[in-house]
C-alpha positions in Angstrom: -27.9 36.1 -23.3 -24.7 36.4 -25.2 -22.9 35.4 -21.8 -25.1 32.2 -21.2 -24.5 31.1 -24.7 -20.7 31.4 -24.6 -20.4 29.8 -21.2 -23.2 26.9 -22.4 -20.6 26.5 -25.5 -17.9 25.9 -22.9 -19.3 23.4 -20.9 -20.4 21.3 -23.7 -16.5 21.6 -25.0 -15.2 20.7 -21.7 -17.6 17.7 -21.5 -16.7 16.5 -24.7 -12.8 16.7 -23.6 -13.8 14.7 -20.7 -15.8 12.2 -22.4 -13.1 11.4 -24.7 -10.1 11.7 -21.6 -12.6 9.1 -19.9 -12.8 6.8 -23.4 -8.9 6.9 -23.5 -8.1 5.6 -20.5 -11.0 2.9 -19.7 -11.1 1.0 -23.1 -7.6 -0.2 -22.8 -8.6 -1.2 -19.3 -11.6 -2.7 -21.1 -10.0 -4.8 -23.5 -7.5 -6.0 -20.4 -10.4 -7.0 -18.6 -12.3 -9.1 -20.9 -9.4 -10.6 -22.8 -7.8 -12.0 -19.4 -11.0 -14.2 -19.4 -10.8 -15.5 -22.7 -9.3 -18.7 -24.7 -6.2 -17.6 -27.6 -8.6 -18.9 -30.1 -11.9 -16.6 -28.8 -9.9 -13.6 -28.7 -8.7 -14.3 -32.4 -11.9 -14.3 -33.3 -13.0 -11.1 -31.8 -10.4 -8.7 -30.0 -13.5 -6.3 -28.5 -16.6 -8.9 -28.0 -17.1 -10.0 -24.6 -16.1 -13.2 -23.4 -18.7 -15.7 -23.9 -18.1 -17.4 -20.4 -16.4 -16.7 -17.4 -13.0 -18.7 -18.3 -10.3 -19.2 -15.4 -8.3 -20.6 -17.3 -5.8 -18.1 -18.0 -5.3 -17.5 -13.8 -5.2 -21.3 -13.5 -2.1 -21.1 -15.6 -0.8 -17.8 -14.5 -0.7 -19.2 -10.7 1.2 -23.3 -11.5 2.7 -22.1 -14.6 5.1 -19.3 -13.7 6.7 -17.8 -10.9 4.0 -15.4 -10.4 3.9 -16.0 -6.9 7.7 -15.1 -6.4 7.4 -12.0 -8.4 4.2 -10.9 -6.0 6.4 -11.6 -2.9 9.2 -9.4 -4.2 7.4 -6.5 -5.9 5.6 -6.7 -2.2 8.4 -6.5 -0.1 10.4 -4.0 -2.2 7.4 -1.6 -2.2 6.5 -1.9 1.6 10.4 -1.5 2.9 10.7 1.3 0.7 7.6 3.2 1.2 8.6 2.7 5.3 12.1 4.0 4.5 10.3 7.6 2.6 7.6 7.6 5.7 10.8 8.0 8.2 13.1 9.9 6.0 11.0 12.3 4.3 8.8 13.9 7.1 11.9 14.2 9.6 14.0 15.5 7.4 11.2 18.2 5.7 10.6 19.3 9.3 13.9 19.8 9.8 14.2 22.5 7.3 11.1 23.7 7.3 11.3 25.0 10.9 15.2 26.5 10.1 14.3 27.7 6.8 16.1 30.9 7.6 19.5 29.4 7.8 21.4 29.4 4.9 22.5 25.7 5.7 19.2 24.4 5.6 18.1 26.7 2.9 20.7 25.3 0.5 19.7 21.6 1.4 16.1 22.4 0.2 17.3 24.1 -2.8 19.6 21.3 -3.7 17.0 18.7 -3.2 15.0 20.7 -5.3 17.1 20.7 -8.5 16.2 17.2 -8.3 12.7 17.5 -10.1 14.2 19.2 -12.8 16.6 16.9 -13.8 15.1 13.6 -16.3 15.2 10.7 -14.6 17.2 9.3 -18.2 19.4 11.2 -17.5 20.8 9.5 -13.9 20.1 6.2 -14.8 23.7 5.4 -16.3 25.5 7.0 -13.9 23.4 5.5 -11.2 23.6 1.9 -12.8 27.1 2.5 -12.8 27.6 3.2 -8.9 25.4 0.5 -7.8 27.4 -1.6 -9.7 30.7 -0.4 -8.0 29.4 -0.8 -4.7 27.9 -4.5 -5.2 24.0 -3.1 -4.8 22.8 -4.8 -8.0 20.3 -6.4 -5.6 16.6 -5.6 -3.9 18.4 -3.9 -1.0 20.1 -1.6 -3.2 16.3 -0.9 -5.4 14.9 -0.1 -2.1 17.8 2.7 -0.8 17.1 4.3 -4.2 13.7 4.7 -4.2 14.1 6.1 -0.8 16.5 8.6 -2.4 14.5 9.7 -5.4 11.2 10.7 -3.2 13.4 12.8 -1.4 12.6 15.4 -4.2 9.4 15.4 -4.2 8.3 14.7 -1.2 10.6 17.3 0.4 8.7 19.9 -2.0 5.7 18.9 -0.8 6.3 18.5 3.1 8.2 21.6 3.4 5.7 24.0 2.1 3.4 22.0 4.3 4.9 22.0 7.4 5.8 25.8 7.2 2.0 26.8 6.9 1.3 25.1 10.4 1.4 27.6 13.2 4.2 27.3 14.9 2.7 28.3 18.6 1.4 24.8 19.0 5.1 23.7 19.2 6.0 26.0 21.2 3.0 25.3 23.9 4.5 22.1 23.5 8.0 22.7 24.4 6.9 25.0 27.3 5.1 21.8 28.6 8.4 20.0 28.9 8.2 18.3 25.1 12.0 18.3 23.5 12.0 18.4 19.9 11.9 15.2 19.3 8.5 14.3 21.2 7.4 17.5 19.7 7.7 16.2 16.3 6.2 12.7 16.9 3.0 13.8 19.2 2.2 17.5 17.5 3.9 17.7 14.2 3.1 14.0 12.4 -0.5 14.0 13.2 -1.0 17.1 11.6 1.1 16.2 8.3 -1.4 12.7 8.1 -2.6 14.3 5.1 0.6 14.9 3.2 1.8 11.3 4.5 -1.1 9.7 2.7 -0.5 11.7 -0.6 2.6 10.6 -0.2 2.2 7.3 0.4 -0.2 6.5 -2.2 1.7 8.5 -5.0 5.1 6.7 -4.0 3.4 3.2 -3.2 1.8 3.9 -7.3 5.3 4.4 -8.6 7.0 1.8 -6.8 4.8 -0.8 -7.6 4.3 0.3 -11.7 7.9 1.0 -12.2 10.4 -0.4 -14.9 13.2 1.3 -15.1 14.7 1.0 -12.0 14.2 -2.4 -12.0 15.0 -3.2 -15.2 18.5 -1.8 -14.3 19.2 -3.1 -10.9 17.5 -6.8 -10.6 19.1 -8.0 -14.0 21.2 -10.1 -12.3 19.3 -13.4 -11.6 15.3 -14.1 -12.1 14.9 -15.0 -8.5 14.9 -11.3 -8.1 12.2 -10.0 -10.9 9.7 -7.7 -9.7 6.0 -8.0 -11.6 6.6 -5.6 -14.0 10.1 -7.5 -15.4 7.9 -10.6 -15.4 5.4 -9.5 -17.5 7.7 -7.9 -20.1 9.8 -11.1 -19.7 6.4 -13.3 -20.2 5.2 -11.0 -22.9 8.6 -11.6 -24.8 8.5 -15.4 -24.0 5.2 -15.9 -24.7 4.3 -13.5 -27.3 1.8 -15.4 -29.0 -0.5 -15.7 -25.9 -1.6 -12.2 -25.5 -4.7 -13.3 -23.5 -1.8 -15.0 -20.8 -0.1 -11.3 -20.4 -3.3 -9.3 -20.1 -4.1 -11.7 -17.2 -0.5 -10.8 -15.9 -1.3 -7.1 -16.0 -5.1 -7.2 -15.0 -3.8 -9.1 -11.3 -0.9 -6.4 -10.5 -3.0 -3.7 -11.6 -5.7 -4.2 -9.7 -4.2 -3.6 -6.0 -3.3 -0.3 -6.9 -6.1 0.7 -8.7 -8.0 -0.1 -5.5 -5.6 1.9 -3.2 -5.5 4.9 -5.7 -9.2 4.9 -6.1 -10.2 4.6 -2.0 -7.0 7.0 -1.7 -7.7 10.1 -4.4 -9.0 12.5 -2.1 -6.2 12.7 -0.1 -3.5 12.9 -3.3 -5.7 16.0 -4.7 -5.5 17.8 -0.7 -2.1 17.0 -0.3 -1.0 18.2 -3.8 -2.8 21.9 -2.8 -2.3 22.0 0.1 1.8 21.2 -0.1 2.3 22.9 -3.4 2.3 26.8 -1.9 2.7 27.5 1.0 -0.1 28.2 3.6 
């Protein structure tokens, strides 16, 4: 009896830490929501009612008034090239090490690539600004190489334990059927890492798309070049009086990945386990 109690306790504490996890993050999504589809003047009024009619009027302006439209196209593009960049480079070069892990060579790459999740992320960022600036990459093209570089860490993590808990006999039934190592990795080794290439995808594709930093440091050299998220801190600033403009601004790039991550969650939880040990 003593046992049910203590374990009914425990669910009724762990429901109650949900419940308030769950208020936490939907409220501010909440107030996003029903703000973008009021007037200045009917959010003065009340910051948490609901709108009393379905305004556009905020979009409207959002779409003629601004260069949303060019910050769309370049958050786009620099989010597809990269995440097609970290689908080549990551999975080829995870294989390679997984399957010579006992060569110190290859060892020693995996170990060094490692280090990389301990270090900040603050901590780079001068030194990084500073070499992109010395080799004139202050541009998209150079945003896009680094992103490439800083999933290496991660994903290498992840892809390596993966890899390494596949059995190894199916490649080698390949390669006894005439398959060099090359057609072995494309037609038996990617199609069963699909998993970890969708975890990885989504959680890269998430990052890429919400990111600031990076951005913030490398596309400060003309407008033209703004991703969303330097537009709506660059909106906010310039028109920081009209909150109900810049929740509009974060409700429309938000929503793209919030579809993705939600039809895409499954996967990120059976990647994460099944790349974090190793099988």
């Amino acid at each position: 009896m003593k046992i049910k109690k203590a374990g009914l306790g425990w669910r009724i504490l762990r429901d109650l830490i949900l419940i308030v996890g769950l208020i936490l993050i939907l409220f501010p999504l909440y107030l996003v929501i029903i703000n973008s589809f009021k007037t200045l003047e009917e959010a003065g009024k009340n910051f948490f009612a609901l709108p009393s009619s379905l305004n556009l009027t905020n979009f409207k302006q959002l779409f003629t008034d601004s260069n949303y439209w060019v910050f769309l196209k370049n958050s786009l593009l620099i989010t597809v090239l990269s995440m097609v960049l970290i689908m080549i480079f990551v999975p080829s070069v995870s294989y390679s090490i997984a399957r010579n892990f006992d060569k110190a060579y290859y060892k020693g790459v995996y170990y060094y690539l490692l280090m990389g999740l301990f270090i900040p992320s603050q901590v780079i960022m001068l030194p990084v600004t500073k070499m992109m600036t010395k080799i004139n990459l202050l541009n998209p093209q150079g945003l896009i190489i680094l992103y490439a570089a800083f999933s290496l860490t991660q994903g290498v993590f992840l892809f390596v334990n993966y890899i390494r808990g596949l059995p190894y006999e199916i490649e080698e039934s390949a390669q006894l059927d005439g398959c060099s190592v090359f057609q072995t990795y494309m037609r038996i080794v990617l199609p069963l890492v699909k998993p970890m290439m969708s975890t990885l995808l989504i959680m890269d594709a998430l990052w890429i798309w919400n990111d600031f930093m990076l951005p913030l440091l490398i596309l400060n050299r003309s407008q033209s070049i703004w991703t969303l998220p330097l537009f709506q801190y660059n909106f906010k600033t310039e028109y920081s009086f009209n909150y109900t403009m810049a929740f509009t601004a974060y409700l429309l790039a938000m929503l793209p990945m919030l579809i993705i991550y939600c039809l895409g969650q499954k996967y990120i939880v059976k990647g994460l386990t099944a790349g974090s040990v190793k099988g």
